[in-house]
MDAnalysis code that builds the backbone (N, CA, C; Angstrom):
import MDAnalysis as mda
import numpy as np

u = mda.Universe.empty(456, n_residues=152, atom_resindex=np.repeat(np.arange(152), 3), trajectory=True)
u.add_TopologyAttr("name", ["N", "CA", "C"] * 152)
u.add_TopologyAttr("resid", np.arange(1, 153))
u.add_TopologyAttr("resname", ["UNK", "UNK", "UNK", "UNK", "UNK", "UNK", "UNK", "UNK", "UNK", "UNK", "UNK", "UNK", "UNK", "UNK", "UNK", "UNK", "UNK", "UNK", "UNK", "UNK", "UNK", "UNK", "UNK", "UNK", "UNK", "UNK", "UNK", "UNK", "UNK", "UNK", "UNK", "UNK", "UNK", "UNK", "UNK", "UNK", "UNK", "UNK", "UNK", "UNK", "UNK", "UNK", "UNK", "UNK", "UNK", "UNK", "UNK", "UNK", "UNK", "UNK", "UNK", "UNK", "UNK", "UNK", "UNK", "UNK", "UNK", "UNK", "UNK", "UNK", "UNK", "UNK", "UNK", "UNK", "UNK", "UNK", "UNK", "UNK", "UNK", "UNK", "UNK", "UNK", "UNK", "UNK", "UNK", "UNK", "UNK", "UNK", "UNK", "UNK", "UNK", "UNK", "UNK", "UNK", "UNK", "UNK", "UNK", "UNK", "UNK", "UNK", "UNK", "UNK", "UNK", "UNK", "UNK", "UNK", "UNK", "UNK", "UNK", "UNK", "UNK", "UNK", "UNK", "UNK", "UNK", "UNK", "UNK", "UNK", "UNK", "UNK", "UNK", "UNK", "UNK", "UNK", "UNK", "UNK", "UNK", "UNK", "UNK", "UNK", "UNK", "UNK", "UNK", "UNK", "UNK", "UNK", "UNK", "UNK", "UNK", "UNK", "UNK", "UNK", "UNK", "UNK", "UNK", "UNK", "UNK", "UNK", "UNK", "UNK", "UNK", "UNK", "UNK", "UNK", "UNK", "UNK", "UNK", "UNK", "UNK", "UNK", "UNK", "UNK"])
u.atoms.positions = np.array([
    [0.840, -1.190, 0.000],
    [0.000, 0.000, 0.000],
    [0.880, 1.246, 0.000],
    [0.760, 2.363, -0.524],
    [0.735, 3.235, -0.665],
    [0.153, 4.853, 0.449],
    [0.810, 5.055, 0.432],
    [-0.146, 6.362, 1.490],
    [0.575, 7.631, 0.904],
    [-0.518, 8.722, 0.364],
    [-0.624, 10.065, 0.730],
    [-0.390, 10.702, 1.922],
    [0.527, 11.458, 2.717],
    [0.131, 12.083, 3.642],
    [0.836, 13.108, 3.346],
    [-0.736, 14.219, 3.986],
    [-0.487, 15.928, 4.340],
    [-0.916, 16.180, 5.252],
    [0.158, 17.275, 6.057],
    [0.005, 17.989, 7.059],
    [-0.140, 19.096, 6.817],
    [-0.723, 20.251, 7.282],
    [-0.644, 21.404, 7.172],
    [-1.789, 22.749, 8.445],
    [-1.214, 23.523, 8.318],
    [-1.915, 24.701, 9.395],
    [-2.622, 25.927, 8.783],
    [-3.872, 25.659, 9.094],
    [-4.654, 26.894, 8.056],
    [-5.149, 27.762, 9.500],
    [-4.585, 28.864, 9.401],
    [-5.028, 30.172, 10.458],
    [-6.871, 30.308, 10.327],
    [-7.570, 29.525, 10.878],
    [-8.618, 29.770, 10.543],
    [-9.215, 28.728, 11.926],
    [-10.916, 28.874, 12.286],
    [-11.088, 28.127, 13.471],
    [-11.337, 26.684, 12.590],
    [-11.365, 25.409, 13.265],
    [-11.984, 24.289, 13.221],
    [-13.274, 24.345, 12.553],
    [-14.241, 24.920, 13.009],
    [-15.471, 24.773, 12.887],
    [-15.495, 25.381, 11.118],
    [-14.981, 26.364, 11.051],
    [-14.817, 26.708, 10.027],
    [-13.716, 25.741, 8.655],
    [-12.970, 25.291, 8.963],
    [-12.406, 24.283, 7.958],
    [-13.018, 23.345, 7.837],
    [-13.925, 22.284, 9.183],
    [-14.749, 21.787, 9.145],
    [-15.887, 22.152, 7.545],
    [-16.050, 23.449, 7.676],
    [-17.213, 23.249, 6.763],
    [-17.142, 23.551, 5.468],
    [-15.385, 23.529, 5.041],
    [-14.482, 23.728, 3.914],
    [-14.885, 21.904, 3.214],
    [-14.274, 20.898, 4.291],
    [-13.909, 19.879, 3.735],
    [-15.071, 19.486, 3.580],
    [-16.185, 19.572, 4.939],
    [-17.115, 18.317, 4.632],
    [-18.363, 18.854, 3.657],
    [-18.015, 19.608, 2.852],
    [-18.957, 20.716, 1.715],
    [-18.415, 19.984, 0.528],
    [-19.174, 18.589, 0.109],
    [-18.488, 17.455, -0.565],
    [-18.998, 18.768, -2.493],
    [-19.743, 19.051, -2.594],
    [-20.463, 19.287, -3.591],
    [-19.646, 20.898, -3.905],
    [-18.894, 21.388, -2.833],
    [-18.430, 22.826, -3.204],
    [-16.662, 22.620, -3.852],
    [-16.011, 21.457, -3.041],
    [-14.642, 21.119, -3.404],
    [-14.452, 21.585, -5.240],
    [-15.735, 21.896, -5.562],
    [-14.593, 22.163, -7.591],
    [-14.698, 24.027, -6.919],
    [-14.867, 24.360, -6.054],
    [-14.509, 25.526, -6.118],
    [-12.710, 25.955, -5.438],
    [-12.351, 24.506, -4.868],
    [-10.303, 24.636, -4.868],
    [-10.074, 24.578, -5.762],
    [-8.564, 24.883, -6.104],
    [-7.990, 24.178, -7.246],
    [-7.605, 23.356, -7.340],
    [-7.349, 22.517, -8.345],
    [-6.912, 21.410, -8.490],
    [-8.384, 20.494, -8.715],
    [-9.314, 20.732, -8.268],
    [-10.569, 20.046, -8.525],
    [-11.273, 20.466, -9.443],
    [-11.669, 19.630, -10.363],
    [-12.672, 20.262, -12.229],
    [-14.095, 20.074, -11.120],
    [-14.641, 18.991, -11.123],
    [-16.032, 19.315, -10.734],
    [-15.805, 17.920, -9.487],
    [-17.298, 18.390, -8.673],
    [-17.665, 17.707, -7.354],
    [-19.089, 17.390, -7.335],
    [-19.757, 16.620, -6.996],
    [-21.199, 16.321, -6.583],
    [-21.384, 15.255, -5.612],
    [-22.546, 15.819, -4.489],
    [-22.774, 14.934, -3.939],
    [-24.391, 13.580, -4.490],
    [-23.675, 12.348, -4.653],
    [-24.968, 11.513, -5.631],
    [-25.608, 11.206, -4.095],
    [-25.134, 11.211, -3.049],
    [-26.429, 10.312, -2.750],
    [-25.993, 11.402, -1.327],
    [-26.992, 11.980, -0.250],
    [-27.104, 12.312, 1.297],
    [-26.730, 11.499, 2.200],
    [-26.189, 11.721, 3.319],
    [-26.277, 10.833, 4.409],
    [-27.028, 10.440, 5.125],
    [-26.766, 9.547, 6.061],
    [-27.925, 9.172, 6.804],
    [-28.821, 10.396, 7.645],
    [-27.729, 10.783, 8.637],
    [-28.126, 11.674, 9.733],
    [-28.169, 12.861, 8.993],
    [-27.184, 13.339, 8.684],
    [-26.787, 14.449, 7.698],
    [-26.347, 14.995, 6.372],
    [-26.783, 15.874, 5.464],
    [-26.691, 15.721, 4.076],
    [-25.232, 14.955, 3.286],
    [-24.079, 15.769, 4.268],
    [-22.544, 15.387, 3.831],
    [-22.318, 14.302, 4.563],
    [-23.146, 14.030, 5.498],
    [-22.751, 12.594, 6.764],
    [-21.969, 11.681, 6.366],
    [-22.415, 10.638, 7.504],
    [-21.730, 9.012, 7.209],
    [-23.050, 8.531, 6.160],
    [-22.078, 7.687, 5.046],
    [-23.431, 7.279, 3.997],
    [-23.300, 7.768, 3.088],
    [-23.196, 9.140, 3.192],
    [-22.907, 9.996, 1.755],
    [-22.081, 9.577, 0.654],
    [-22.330, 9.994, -0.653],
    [-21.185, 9.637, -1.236],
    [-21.266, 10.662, -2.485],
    [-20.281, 11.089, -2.848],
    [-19.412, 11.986, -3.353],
    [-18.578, 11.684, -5.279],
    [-18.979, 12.299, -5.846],
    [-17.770, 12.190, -7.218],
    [-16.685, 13.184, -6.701],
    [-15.774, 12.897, -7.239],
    [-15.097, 13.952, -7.563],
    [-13.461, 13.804, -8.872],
    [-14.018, 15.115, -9.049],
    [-12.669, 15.155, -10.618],
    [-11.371, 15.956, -10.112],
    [-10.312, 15.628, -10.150],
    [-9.416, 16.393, -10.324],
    [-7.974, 15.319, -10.541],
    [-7.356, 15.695, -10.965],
    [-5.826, 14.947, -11.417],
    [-5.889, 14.475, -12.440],
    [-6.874, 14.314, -13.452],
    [-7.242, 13.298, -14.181],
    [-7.910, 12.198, -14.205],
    [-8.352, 12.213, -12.925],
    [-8.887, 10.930, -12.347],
    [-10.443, 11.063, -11.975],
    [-10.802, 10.357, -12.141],
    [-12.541, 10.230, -11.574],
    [-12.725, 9.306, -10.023],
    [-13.290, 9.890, -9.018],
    [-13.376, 9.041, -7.792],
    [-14.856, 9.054, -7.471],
    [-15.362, 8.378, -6.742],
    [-17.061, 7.857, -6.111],
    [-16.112, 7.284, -4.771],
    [-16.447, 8.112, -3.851],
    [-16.346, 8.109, -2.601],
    [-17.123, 7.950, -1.690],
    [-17.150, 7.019, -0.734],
    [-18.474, 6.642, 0.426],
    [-17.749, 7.589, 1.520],
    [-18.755, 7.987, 2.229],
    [-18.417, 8.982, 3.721],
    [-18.723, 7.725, 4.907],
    [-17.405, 7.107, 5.316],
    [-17.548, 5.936, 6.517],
    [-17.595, 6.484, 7.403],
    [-16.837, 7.606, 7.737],
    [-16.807, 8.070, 9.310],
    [-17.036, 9.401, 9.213],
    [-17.785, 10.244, 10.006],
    [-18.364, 11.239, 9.988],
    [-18.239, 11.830, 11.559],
    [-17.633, 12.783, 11.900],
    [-17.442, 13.380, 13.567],
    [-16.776, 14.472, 13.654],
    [-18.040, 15.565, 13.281],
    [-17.976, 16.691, 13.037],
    [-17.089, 17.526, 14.577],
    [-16.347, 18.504, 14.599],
    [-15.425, 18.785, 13.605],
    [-14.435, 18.510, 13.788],
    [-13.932, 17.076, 13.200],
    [-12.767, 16.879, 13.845],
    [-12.392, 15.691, 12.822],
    [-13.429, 14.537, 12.277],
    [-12.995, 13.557, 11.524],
    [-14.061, 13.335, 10.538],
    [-13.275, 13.029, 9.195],
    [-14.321, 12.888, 7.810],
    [-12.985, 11.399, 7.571],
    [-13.615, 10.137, 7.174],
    [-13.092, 8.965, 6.454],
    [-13.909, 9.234, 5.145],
    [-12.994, 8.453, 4.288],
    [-13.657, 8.461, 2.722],
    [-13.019, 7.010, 2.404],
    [-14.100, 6.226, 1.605],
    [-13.305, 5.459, 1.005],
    [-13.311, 5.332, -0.793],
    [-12.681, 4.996, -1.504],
    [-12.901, 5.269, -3.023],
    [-13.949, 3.697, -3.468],
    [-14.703, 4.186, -3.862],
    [-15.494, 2.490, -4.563],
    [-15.379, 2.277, -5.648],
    [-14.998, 3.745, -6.492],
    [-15.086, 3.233, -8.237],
    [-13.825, 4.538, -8.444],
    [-13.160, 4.344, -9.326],
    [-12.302, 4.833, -9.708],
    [-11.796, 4.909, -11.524],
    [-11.266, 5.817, -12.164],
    [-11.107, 5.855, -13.333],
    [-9.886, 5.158, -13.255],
    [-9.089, 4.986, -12.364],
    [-7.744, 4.349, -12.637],
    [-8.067, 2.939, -11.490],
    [-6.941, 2.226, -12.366],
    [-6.983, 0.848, -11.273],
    [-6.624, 0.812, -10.537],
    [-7.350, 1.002, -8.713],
    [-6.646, 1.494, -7.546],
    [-7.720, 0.039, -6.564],
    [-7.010, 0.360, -5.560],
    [-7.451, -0.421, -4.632],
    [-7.344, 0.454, -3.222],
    [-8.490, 1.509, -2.779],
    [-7.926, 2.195, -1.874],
    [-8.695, 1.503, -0.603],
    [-7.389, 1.603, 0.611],
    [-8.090, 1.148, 2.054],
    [-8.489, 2.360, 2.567],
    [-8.219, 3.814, 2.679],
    [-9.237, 4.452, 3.355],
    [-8.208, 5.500, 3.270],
    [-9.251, 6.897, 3.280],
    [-8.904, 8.472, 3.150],
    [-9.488, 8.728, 4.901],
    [-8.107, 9.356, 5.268],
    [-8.863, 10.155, 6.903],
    [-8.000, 11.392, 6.972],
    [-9.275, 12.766, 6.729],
    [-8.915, 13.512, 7.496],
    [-9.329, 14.222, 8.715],
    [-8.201, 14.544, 9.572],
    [-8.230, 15.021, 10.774],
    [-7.910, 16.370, 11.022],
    [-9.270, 16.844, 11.797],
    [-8.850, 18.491, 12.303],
    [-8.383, 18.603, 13.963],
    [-7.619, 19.756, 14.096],
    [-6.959, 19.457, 15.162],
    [-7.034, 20.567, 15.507],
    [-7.261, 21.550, 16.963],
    [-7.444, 22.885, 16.755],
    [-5.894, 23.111, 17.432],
    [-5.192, 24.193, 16.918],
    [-3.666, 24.879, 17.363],
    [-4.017, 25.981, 17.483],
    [-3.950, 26.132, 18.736],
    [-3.992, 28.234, 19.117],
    [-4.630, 28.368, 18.497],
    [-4.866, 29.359, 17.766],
    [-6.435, 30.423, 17.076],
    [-6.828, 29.574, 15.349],
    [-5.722, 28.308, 15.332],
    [-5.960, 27.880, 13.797],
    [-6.494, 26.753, 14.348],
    [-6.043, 25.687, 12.902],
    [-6.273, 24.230, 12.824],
    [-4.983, 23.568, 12.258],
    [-4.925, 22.521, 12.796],
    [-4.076, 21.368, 11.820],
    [-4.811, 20.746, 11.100],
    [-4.434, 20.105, 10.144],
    [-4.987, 19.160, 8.692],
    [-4.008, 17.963, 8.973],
    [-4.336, 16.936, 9.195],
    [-3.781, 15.655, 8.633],
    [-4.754, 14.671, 7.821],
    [-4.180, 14.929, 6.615],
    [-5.150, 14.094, 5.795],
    [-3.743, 12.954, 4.973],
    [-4.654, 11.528, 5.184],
    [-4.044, 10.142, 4.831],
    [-4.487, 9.853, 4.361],
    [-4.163, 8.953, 2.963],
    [-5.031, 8.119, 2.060],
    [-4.054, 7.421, 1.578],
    [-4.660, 5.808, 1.679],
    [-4.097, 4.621, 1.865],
    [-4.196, 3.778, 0.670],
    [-3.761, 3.571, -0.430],
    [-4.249, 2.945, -1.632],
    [-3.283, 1.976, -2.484],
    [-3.610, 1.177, -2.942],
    [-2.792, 0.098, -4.326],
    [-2.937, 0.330, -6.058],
    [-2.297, 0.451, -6.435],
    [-2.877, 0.771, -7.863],
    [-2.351, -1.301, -8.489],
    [-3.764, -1.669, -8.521],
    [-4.014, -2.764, -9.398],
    [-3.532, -2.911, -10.959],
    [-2.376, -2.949, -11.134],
    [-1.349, -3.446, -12.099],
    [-0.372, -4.570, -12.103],
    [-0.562, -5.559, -12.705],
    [0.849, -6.537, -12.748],
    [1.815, -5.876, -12.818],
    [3.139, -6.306, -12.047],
    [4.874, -5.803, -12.428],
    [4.995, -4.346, -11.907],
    [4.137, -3.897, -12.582],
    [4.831, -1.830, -12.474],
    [3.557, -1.346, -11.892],
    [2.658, -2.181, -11.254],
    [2.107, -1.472, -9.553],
    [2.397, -0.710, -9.058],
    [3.752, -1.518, -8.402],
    [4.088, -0.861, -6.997],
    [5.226, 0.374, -7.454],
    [6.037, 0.630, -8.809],
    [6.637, 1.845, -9.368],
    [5.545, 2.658, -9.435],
    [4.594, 2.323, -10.457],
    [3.399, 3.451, -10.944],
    [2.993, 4.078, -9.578],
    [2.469, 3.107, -8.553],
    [1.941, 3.849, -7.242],
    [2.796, 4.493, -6.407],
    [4.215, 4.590, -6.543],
    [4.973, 5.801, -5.923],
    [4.829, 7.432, -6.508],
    [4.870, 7.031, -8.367],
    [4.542, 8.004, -8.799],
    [2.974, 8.569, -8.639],
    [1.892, 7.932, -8.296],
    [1.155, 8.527, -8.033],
    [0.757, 8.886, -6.943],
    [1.484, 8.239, -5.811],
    [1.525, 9.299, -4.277],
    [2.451, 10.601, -4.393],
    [3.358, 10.507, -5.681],
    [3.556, 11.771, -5.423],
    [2.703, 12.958, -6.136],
    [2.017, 12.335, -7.238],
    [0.933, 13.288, -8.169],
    [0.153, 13.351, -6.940],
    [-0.205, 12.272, -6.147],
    [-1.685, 12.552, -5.517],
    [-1.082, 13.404, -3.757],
    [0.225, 13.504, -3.891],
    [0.353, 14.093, -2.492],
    [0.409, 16.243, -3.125],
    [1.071, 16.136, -4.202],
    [0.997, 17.644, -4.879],
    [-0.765, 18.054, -4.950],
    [-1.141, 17.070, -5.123],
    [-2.859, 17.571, -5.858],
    [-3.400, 17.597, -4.259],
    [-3.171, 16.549, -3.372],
    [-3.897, 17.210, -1.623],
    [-3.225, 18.467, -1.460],
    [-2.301, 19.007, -1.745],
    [-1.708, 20.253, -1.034],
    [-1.886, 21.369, -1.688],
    [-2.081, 20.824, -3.212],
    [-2.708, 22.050, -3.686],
    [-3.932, 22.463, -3.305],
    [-4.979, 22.007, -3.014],
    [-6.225, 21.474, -2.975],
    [-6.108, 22.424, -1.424],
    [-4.937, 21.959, -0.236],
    [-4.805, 22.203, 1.062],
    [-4.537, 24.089, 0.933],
    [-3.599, 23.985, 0.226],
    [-3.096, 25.716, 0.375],
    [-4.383, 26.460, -0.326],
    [-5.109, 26.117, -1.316],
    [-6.112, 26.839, -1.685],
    [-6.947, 27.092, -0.964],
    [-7.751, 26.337, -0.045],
    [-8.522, 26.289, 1.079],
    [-7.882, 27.231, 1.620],
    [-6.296, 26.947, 2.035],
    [-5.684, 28.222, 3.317],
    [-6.217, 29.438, 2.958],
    [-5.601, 29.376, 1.838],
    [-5.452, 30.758, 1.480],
    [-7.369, 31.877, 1.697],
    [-8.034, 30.867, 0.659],
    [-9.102, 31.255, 0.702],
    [-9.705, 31.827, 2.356],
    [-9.638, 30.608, 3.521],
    [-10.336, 30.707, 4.461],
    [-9.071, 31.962, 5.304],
    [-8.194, 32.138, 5.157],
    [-7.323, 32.731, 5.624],
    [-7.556, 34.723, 5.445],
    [-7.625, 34.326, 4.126],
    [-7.873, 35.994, 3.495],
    [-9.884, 36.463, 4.087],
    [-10.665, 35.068, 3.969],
    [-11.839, 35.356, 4.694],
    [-11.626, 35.622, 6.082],
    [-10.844, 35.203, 6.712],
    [-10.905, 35.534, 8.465],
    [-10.209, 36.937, 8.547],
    [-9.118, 37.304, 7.572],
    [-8.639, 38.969, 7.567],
    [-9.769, 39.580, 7.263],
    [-10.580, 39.500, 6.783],
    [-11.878, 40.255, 6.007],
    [-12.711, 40.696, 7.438],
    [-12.287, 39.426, 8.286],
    [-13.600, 39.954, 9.219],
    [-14.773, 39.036, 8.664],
    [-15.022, 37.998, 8.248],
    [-16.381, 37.328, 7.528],
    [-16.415, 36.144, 8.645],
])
């Protein structure tokens, strides 16, 4: 397996990044993401546990289930259908509150299903897919960052 991991600190509260990530249907408004929709609601709650999610960006097409849901602090994702041949065990990110911000640790755990050049191809794509979380991460900063200077 394979793992993505990003860390990062967005000057902004919890509650508020909270409602960056788990806004499954707004994500094509970062960059790095073409388009987002949520196909199906959650149980308890629209973005909840249950939910599930497209999303475009890297080139890739994902359908994502929402397993764990614990607002504001933990969103799991897992991939069910994919445009590329992957085998993912599970996306978790975690909010963490630091002094007046948040931490981000977001992990995603995956195999890319290929004979022979698997396990090469899937280094290169933890590193495509660790550039595309951070782009994805600093855009959010920035955005929610320049909103909290605003005063909003």
């Amino acid at each position: 397996m394979e793992a993505i991991v990003v860390k990062a600190y967005i000057h902004a509260p919890i509650d508020r990044v909270w409602d960056v990530f788990s806004d499954h249907e707004n994500y094509s408004k970062l960059a790095g993401v073409r388009y987002s929709k949520l196909l199906k609601e959650g149980t308890d709650e629209r973005n909840g546990l249950g939910a599930v999610r497209e999303v475009h960006g890297m080139g890739v097409k994902f359908v994502e289930d929402i397993v764990a849901y614990e607002p504001p602090r933990l969103l799991e994702y897992k991939v069910v259908r994919c445009s590329k041949p992957i085998e993912h065990e599970i996306g978790r990110v975690e909010l963490i509150p630091r002094g007046d911000g948040t931490e981000i640790h977001w992990v995603s755990r995956f195999r890319l299903k290929i004979p022979l050049i698997g396990k090469w191809l899937g280094k290169q794509n933890r590193a495509a897919g660790r550039a595309w979380f951070y782009t994805c991460v600093l855009d959010m900063k920035d955005k929610l960052e320049r909103e909290a200077s605003n005063g909003l």
